[in-house]
N, C-alpha and C positions, 0 to 999 in steps of 0.2 A: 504494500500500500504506500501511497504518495502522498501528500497535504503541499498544497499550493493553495493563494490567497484567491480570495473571491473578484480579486481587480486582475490579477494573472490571470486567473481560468478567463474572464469576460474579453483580455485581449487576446487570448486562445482562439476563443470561439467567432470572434472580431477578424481575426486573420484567416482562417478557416474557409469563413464565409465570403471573402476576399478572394482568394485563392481558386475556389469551386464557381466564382463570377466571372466567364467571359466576356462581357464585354467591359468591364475593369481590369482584368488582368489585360484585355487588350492599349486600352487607353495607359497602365502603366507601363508597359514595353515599349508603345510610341511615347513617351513620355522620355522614357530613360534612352532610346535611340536619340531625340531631341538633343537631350544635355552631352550624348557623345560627341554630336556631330555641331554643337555650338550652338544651335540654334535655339536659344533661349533671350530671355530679355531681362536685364536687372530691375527692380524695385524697390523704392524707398516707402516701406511701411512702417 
């Protein structure tokens, strides 16, 4: 048996759900090609 906190397991199940999303996982693969290839834009927030 294992004991993890109740804010662990929720970003568990948070990534999870993530992961199992195509069309999120597609928007972060063009996301992270973006940042290889420069094409982003800086921000002052």
């Amino acid at each position: 048996m294992m004991r993890i906190s109740v804010k662990e397991y929720e970003g568990m199940k948070e990534t999870i759900e993530i992961l199992q999303n195509p069309d999120l996982m597609n928007q972060i693969i063009k996301s992270e090609r973006n940042i290889e290839e420069g094409n982003i834009k800086e921000m002052n927030i």
